[in-house]
C-alpha positions in Angstrom: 0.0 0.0 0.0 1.1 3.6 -0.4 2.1 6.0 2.1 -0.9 8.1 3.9 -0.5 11.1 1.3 -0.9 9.1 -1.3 -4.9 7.9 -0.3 -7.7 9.2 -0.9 -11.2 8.0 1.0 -13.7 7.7 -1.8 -16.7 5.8 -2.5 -19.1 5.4 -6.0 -22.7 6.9 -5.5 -26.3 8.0 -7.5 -26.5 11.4 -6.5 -30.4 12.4 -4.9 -31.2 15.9 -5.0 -34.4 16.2 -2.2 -37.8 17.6 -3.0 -39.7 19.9 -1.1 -41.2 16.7 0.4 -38.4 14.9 1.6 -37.2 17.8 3.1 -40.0 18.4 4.8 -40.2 14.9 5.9 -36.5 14.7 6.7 -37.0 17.5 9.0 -39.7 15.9 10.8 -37.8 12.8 11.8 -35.0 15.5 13.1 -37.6 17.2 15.1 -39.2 14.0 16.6 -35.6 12.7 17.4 -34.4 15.6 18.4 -33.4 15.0 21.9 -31.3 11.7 20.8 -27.6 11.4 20.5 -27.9 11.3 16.2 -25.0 12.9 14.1 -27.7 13.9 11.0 -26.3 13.8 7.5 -27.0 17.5 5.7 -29.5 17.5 3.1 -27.4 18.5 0.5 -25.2 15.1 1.2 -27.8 12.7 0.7 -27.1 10.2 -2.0 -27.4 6.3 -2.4 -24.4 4.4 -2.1 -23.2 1.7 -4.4 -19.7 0.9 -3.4 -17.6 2.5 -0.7 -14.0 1.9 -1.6 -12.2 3.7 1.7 -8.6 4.2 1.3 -7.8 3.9 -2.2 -3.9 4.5 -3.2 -3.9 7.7 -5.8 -2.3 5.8 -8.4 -5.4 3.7 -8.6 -7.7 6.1 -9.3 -6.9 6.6 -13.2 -7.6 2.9 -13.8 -10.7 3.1 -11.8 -12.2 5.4 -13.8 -11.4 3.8 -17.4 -13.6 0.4 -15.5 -16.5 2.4 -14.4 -16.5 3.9 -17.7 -16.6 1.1 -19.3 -19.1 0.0 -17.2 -21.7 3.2 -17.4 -21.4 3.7 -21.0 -24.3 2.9 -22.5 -26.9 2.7 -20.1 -29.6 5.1 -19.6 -31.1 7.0 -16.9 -33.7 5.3 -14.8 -35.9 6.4 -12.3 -36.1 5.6 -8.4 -38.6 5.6 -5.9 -37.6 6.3 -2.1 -40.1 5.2 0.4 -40.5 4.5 4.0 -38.0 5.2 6.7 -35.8 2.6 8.6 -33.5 1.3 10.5 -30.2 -0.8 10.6 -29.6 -2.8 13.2 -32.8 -3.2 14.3 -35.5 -1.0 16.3 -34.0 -1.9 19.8 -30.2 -1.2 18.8 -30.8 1.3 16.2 -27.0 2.2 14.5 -28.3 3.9 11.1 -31.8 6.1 9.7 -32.7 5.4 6.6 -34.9 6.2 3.8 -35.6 3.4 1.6 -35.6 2.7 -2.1 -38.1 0.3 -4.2 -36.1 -2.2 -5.9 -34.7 -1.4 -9.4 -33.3 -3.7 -12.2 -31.0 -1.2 -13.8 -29.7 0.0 -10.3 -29.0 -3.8 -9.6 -27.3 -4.2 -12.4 -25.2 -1.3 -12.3 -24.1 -2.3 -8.6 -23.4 -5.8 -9.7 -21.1 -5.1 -12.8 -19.2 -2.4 -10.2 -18.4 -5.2 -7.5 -16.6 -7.3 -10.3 -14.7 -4.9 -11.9 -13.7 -3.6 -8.6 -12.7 -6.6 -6.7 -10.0 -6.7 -9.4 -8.4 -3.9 -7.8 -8.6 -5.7 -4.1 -12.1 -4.2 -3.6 -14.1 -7.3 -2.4 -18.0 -6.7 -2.5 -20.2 -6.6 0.8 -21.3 -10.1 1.9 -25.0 -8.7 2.4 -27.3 -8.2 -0.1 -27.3 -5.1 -2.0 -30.2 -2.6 -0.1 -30.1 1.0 -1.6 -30.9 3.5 0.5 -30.3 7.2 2.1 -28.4 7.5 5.3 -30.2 9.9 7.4 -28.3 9.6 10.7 -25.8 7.7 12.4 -27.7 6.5 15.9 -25.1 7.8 19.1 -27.7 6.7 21.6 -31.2 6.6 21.5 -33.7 6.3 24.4 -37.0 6.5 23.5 -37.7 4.2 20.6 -41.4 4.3 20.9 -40.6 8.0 18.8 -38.7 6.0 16.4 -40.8 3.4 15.8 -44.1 6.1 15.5 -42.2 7.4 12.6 -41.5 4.2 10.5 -45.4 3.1 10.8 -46.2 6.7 10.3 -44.3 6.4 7.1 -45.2 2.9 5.8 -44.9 2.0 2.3 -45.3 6.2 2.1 -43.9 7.4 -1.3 -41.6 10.5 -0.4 -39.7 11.4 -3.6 -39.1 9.9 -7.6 -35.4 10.9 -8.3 -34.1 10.4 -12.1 -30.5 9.1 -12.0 -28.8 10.5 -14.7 -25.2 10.2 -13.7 -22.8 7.9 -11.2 -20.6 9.4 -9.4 -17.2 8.8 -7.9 -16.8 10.8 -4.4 -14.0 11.9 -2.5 -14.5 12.4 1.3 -13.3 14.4 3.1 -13.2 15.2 6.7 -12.6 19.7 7.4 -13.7 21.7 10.5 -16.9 22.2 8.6 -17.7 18.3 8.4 -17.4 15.9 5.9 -17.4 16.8 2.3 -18.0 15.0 -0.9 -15.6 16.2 -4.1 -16.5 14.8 -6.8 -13.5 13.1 -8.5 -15.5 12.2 -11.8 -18.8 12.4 -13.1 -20.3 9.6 -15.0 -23.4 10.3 -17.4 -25.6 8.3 -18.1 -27.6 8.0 -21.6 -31.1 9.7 -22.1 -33.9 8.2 -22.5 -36.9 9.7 -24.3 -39.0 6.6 -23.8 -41.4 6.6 -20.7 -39.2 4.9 -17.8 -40.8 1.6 -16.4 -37.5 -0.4 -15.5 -38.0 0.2 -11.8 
């Protein structure tokens, strides 16, 4: 591995931009939780996660890019569905908040083709099944679940936003003062479509 200069901590994502809804929504869950130990993610962070690489030596980074090329090119844009809020662990050790995402073939497929081509480069995939979703908040401590669980029957097989994906990204995060931000190392488009969407 490389020295400590020569790393970068990045990670591949489908950028969300929030509606009016979600945000309205997303602030509710802060409000309701807002006496719990819960380190929010901003708004303007939120995005769905395909691969998170960590570390990754700088040298890397050229090939990396060529393979999810490869990958993206040709595949058009396809629209989500985020729904319901949730938790991972589970309800009585909560550890993450998370808005959910109805299952989608093209996203599937996408996340699929990225593990191979990346466990080339030492990346090996997650053992557990593939679940997209937006990271709220990372759960410090919580002590009144009964608010927590109100909120994920309140929101039930709710619809709360339809995102076109029109691009993948690769991120680089960083840790400043401010908090963490996301720099965008490269930008991946993703074909048009002018046929109605009904993949997902």
């Amino acid at each position: 591995m490389g020295s400590y200069n020569s790393m970068k901590r990045t990670f591949i994502a489908a950028d969300i931009l929030p509606t009016s809804k979600l945000k309205k929504d997303y602030d509710l869950v802060r409000y309701r939780l807002r006496l719990e130990r819960i380190n929010w993610v901003p708004v303007n962070n939120l995005h769905i996660t395909l691969n998170f690489l960590g570390d990754t030596e700088e040298e890397l980074l050229a090939d990396i890019v060529r393979s999810i090329e490869n990958i993206v090119r040709g595949k058009t844009g396809f629209e989500l569905t985020l729904r319901s809020f949730g938790v991972f662990k589970n309800l009585r050790e909560p550890r993450v908040i998370w808005i959910g995402c109805d299952p989608c073939p093209v996203l599937g497929m996408i996340k699929k083709e990225l593990d191979g081509c990346l466990s080339g480069f030492g990346f090996e995939p997650e053992n557990r099944a593939f679940s997209p979703h937006l990271t709220l908040g990372r759960v410090r401590e919580i002590r009144q679940q009964n608010q927590l669980s109100q909120l994920i029957t309140l929101y039930k097989e709710v619809e709360i936003q339809k995102q076109m994906v029109d691009k993948i990204t690769l991120y680089e995060s960083k840790l400043t003062p401010a908090g963490t931000e996301y720099m965008p190392i490269q930008v991946f488009p993703l074909s048009s479509n002018s046929l109605p969407l009904d993949d997902c």
